[in-house]
C-alpha positions as CSV (number, residue, x, y, z in Angstrom):
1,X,-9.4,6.6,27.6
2,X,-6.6,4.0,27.9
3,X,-8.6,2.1,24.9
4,X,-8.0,5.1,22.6
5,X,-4.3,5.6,23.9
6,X,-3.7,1.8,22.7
7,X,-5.3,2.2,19.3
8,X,-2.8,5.4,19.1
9,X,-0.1,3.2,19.8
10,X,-0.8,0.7,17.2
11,X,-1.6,3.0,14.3
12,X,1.7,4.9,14.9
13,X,3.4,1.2,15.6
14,X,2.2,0.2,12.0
15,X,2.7,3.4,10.3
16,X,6.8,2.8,11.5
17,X,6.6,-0.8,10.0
18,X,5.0,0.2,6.8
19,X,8.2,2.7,6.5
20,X,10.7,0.3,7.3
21,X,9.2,-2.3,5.0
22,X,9.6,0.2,2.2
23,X,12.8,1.2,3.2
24,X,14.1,-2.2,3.4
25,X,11.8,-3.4,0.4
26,X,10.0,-5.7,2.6
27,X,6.4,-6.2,1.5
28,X,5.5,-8.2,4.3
29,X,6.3,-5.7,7.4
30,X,5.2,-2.6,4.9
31,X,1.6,-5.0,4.9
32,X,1.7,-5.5,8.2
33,X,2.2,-1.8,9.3
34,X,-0.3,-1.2,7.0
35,X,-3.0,-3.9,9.0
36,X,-1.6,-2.7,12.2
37,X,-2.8,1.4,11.1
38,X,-6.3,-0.2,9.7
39,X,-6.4,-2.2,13.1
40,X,-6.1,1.1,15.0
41,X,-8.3,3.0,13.1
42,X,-11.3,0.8,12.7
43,X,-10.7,0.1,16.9
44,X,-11.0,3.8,17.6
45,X,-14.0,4.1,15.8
46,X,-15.6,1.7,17.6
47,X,-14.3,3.8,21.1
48,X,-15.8,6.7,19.8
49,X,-19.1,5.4,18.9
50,X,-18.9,3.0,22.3
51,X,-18.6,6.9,24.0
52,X,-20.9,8.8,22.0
53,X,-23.3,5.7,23.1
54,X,-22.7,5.8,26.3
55,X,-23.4,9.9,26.5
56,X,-26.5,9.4,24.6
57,X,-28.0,6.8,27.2
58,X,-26.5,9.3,29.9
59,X,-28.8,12.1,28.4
60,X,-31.6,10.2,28.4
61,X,-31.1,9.3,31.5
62,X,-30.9,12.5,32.9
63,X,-34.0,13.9,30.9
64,X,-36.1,11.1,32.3
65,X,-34.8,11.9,35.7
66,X,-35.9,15.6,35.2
67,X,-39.0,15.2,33.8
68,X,-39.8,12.5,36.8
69,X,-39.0,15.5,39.4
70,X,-41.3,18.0,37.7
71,X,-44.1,15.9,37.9
């Protein structure tokens, strides 16, 4: 959970840099923000699939265990 808290955290961090960069005309923070947001996103993705991984071995795992004890 802290994983997706962080990736949170840096999306919203780069979306404030990409502002401020346009703001201040400042193409390198607005690119930064913008790698910082892509950073975040692509990271959270890879949470989410890590966790719909892990549920999927879960299941398995508990349909194996059931089908063992009706045997």
């Amino acid at each position: 959970m802290m994983d997706k808290a962080k990736d949170k955290i840096q999306q919203a961090v780069g979306s404030a840099k990409e502002k401020l960069g346009e703001v201040t005309d400042n193409p390198d923070l607005r690119d930064s923000g913008k790698a910082d947001q892509t950073k975040g996103e692509v990271k959270e993705a890879g949470h989410d699939l890590r966790d719909k991984a892990a549920g999927a071995v879960q299941d398995a795992k508990d349909k194996l265990g059931r089908n063992d004890r009706d045997r």
